[in-house]
Each structure stands twice: as C-alpha cells, then as structure tokens.
C-alpha positions as CSV (number, residue, x, y, z in Angstrom):
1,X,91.8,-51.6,44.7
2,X,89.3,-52.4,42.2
3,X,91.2,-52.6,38.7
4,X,89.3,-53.4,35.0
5,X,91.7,-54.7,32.1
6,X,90.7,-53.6,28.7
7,X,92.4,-54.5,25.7
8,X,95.6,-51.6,25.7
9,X,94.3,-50.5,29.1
10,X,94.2,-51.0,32.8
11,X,91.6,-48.9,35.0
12,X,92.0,-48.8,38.2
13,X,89.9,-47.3,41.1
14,X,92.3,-45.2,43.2
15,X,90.4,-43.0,45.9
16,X,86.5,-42.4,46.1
17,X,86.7,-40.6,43.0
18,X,89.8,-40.8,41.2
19,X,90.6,-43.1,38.7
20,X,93.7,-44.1,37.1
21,X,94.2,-45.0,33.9
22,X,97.5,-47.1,32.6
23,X,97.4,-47.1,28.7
24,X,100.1,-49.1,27.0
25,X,103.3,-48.1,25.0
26,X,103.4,-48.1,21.2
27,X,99.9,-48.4,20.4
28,X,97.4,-46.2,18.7
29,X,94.8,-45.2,20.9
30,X,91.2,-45.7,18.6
31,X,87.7,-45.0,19.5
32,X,87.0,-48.9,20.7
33,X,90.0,-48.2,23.2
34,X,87.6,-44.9,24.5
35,X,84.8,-46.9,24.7
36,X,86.0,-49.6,26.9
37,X,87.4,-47.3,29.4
38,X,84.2,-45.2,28.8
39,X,82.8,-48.7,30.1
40,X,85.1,-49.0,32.6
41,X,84.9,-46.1,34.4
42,X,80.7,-46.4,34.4
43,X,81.1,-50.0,36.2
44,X,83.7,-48.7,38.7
45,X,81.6,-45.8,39.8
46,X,78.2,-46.8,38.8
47,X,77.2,-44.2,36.8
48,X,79.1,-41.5,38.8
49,X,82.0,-38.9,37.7
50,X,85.8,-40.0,38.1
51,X,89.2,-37.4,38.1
52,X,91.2,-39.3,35.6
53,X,94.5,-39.8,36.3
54,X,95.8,-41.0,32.7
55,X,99.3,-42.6,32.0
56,X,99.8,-42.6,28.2
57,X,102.5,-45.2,27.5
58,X,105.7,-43.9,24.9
59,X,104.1,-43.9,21.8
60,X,101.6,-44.3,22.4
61,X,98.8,-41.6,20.1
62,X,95.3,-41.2,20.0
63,X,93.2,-41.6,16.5
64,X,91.0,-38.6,15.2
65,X,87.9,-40.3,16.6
66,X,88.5,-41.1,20.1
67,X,89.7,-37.4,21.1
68,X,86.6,-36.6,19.4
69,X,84.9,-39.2,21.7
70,X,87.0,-38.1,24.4
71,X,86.7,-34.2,24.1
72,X,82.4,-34.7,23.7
73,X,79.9,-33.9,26.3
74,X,78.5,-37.8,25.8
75,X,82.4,-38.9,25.9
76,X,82.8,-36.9,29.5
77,X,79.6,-37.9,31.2
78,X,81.7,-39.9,33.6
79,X,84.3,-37.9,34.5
80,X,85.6,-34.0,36.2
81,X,88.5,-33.8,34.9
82,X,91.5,-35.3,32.9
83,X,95.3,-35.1,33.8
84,X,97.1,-36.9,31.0
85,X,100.8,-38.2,31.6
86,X,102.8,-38.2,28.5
87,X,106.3,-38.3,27.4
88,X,106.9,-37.7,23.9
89,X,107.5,-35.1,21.6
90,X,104.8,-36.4,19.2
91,X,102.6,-36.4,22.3
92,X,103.3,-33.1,23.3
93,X,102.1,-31.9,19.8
94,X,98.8,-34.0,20.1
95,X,97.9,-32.5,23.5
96,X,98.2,-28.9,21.5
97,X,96.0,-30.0,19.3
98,X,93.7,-31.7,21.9
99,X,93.2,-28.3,23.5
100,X,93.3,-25.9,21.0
101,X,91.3,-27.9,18.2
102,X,89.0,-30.4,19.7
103,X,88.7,-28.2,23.1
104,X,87.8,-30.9,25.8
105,X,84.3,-30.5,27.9
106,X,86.3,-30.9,31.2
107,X,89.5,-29.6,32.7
108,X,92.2,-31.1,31.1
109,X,96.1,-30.8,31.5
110,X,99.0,-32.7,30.5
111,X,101.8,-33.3,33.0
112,X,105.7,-34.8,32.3
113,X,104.7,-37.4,35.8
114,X,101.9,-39.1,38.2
115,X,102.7,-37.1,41.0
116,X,102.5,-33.8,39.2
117,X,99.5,-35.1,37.7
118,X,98.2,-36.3,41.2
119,X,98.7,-32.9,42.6
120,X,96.6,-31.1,40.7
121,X,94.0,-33.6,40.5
122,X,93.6,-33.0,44.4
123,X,94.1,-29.6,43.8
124,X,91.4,-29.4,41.6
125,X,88.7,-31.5,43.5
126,X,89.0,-29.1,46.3
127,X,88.3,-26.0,43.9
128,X,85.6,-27.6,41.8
129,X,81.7,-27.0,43.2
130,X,80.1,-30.1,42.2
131,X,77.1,-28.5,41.6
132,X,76.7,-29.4,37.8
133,X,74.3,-26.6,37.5
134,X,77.2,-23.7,37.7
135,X,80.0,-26.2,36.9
136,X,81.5,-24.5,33.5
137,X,84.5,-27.3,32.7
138,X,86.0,-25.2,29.4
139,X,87.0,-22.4,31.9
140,X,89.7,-24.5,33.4
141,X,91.5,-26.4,30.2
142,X,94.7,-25.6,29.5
143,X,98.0,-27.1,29.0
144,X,101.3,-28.1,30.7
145,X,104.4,-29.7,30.8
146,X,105.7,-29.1,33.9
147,X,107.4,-31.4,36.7
C-alpha cells in the first residue's frame, strides 16, 4: 500500500480508488491540513477521483475554512465521495453543520466505525455512474450515526 504522511495526517491508498484517511486526535483540523491531503490524494491517483474513507481522531474538529475548502467544487475535484468516522459529541454537532450549512459537493456521511464506513463506500461505488456529465453529488449527502 502506497501511504503519504502529512503533518496531522496519514493517506493511504487502499483499493484502486479508495483512499483512507487517518487524521490525528486532539488537533484542529485547518485549511493547510486540507491542502496537504488535497495534495496527497492528487499524487496517489494522479489527478483521478478517490472514495475517502476518513478516520477523524477524538477531538479532533475542523476550522471554518477547511470545511469550506472541503465542501467546494475546487476542494472535491479529487474525490466521489466522503465517509467521515467520528466519535464525539462535539463532532457529531460539526457534521450537522457540515451538511446542513456548508452542504458538501459530494456524497457525504458520517459513521460511529471503518467498517460501517467501508460498507457504504462499496455500496456507493456500485450505485454511482461515473459519468461526470449526469453525476449530481448533492442528491446523495446526508447524515448518520449508525453502527
């Protein structure tokens, strides 16, 4: 497996075209932190799309301008789809906000584990046409916190 450290991050190249993403605990989560794995993700796939598998450590919160970055069509050009793992109550509240306010340009969810998180990933990539020309990402976000 092909794995890039960033500075709170570790990407690592799972399948073909999954990615997962372990972010560390008890940090905050800024828009340099987006832009390395935005980096990343470009030099693991050369230029191609990813389903991001993404392990938020406890604690750990995004600032203001990278779920900006991260919700934006520029901020998604490298990936399908996100499945966030989080574990907090504070992070819970933050991936209401992520949906309902900033509104991501891909299908997002947020799962309580990896394997949960894992399975709809695969679910996903088999219901997804990946013709980008009738690909309509906003009609699949929403929001769990399931097993």
């Amino acid at each position: 497996m092909k794995t890039i450290k960033c500075d709170i991050s570790e990407v690592t190249l799972l399948e073909d075209n999954v990615l997962f993403i372990d972010i560390q605990q008890e940090k905050e989560f800024e828009l340099k932190d987006f832009n390395q794995l935005k980096v990343a993700a470009e030099r693991l796939g050369k230029g191609k799309k990813f389903f991001n598998i993404i392990k938020v450590g406890y604690l750990t919160n995004p600032n203001d301008e990278s779920m900006e970055a991260s919700c934006s069509p520029e901020g998604s050009q490298y990936k399908y789809a996100d499945a966030f793992v989080i574990q907090s109550l504070a992070q819970k509240i933050i991936a209401n906000v992520y949906l309902k306010i900033k509104k991501p340009t891909v299908p997002t969810k947020f799962f309580n584990n990896i394997e949960a998180a894992h399975k709809w990933i695969e679910e996903l990539k088999i219901s997804i046409s990946f013709d980008e020309q009738s690909y309509h990402a906003v009609d699949h976000c929403n929001i769990a916190y399931g097993s």
